[in-house]
N, C-alpha and C positions, 0 to 999 in steps of 0.2 A: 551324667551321661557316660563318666569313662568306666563305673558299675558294672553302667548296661551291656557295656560291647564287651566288659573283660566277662561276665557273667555270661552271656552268647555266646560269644568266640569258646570260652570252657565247654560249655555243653557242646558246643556243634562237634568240636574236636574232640571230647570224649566220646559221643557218641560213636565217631566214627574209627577212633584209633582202638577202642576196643571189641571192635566187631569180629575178631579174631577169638575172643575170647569167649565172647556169646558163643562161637561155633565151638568150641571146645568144652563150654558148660552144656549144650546140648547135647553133646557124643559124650559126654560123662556120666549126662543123666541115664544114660540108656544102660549104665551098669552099677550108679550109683546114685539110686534118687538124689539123698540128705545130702552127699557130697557135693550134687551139680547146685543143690540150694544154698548150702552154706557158700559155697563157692560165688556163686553168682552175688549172694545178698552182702560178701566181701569187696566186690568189684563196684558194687553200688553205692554201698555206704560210703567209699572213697570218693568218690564222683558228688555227691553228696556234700558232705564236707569240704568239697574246695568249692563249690556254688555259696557256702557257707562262709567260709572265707574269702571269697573275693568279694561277696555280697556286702562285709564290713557287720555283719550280724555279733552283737556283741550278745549272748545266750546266756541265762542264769537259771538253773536248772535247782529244780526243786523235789524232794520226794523221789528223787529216783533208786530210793532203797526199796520201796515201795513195788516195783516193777517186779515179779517173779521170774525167775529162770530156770526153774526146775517145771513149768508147765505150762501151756499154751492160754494167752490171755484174748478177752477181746477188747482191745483199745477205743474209747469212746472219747470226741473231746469236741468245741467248739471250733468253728470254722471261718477265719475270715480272709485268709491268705494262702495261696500258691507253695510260700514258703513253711504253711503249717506240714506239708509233707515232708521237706527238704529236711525242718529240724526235729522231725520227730522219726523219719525214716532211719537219719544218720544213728540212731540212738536205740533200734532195738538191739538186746541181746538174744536171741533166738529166729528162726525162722518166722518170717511175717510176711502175709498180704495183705495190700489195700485194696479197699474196696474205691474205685474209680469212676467217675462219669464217662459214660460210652463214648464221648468226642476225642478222647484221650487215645482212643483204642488206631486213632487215625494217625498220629504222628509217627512219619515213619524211625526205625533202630528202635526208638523209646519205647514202643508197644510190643516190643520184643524181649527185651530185657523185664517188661512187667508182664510177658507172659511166661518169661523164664521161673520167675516170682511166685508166680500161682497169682499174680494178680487180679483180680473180678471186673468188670464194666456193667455198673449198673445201667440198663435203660430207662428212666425214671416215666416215660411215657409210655411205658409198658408193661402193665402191671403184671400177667404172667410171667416175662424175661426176669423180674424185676423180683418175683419169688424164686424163680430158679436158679440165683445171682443168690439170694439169703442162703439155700440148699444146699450149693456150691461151698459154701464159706463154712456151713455147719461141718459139713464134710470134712474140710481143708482144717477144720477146730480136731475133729477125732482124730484124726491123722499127724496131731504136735503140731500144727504151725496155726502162730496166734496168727488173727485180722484186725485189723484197725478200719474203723468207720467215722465219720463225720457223721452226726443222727440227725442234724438242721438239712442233712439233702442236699446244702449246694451252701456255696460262702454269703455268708453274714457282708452287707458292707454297710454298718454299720457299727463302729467300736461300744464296747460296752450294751452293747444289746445282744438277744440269743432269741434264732427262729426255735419254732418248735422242734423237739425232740419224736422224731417219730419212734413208735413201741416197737413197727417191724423189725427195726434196726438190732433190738436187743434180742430177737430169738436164736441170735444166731450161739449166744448163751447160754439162753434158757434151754435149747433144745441140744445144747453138746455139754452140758454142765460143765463148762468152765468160768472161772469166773471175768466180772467185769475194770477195768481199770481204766477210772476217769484221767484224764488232762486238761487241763485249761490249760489254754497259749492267750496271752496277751500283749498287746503290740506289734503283732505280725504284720497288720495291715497297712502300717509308716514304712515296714520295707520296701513296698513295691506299689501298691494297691493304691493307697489314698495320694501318691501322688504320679500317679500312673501317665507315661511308660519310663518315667528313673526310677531307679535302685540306688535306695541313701543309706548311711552306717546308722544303724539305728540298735535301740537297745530293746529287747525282748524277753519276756520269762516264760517258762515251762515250766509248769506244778505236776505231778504224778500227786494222784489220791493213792489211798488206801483198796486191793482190790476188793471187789463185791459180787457173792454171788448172789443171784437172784432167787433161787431157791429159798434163802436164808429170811426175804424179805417176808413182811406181810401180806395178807392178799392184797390191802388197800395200794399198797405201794407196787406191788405186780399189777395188780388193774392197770394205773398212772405210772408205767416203769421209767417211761422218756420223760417226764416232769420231775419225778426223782430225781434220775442223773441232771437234769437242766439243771435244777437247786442244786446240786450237789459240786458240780461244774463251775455256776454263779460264784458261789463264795468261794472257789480258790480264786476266781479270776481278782475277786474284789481282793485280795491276798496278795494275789499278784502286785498288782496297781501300786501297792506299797514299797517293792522293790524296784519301780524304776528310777 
């Protein structure tokens, strides 16, 4: 329980003690796009890592030599925790957006700072919204800032299992040719989730693959591109499972 309130009480108060600063990344941006991004995605990853640390989140981080910095990637990785954003947010090196489910776009400060972000809100019951959200993101790819997606659509609550990979997910790739760069997270879901509403110290790993472009693939595996990465996904997580 005392997790929970020091994990709250953080957010609530970052939220709000940095709303100063929000307005000062948005009068930045109006003369300094990259500046007002780096800036902002500085004041995040802060915020971040103390949700991390109070969380008691013991992280073992794998492959992250893997991660490119010299070019805008699209993050793909399994999803079964809240905190799969916390600990993979805290960790880009470059300008990034997440691609978010639309109820998100409702909390107030938060949806501010992720649209400071270039952040997306998928409507997933809305299949037009829902292509213009991919467009968005291909866009935000030519433009140098990677996006990170979840391809299962919404959290896994199941450990060790993986919904489908949707294909739409990876156009945002295929059609900016950047490449793709898998994650698996395993044990995310003992932080918060499986014993829901505490927050316990738990221990986690993060695998970065090798990135991929899709181009490179064969057709057979372009056809099947979200079962690809599902495989591809699968065995680091079983990899994972090894280091807790």
């Amino acid at each position: 329980m005392i997790r929970l309130l020091l994990v709250g009480l953080f957010l609530i108060l970052f939220l709000i003690l940095t709303t100063p600063l929000m307005l000062f990344a948005w009068i930045l941006g109006k003369f300094n796009y990259m500046a007002a991004y780096r800036f902002s995605l500085a004041v995040v990853r802060f915020g971040l890592r103390g949700i991390k640390l109070l969380a008691g989140v013991k992280l073992t981080v794998v492959g992250e030599e893997n991660v490119p910095k010299d070019t805008p990637v699209l993050y793909v990785g399994n999803h079964r925790s809240f905190f799969d954003i916390v600990l993979t947010y805290a960790r880009v090196p470059r300008p990034t957006s997440y691609v978010s489910k639309i109820e998100i776009k409702k909390v107030p400060l938060l949806n501010l700072w992720m649209m400071l972000l270039h952040c997306t809100f998928l409507d997933r019951k809305d299949a037009k919204k829902g292509l213009q959200t991919i467009l968005t993101n291909i866009d935000l790819m030519k433009k140098g800032i990677s996006v990170c997606i979840f391809p299962e659509g919404t959290r896994n609550h199941e450990e060790g299992t993986f919904l489908p990979f949707h294909d739409a997910s990876f156009k945002i790739a295929s059609k900016s040719g950047c490449p793709v760069l898998p994650m698996a997270l395993t044990n995310t879901g003992s932080i918060f989730e499986d014993h829901f509403p505490w927050i316990r110290k738990t221990k986690a790993v993060l695998r970065y693959g090798k990135p991929v472009y899709i181009q490179d693939l064969d057709k057979e595996q372009q056809k099947n591109v979200g079962e690809y990465f599902r495989k591809i996904i699968s065995d680091m997580y079983e990899e994972n499972r090894k280091l807790l």
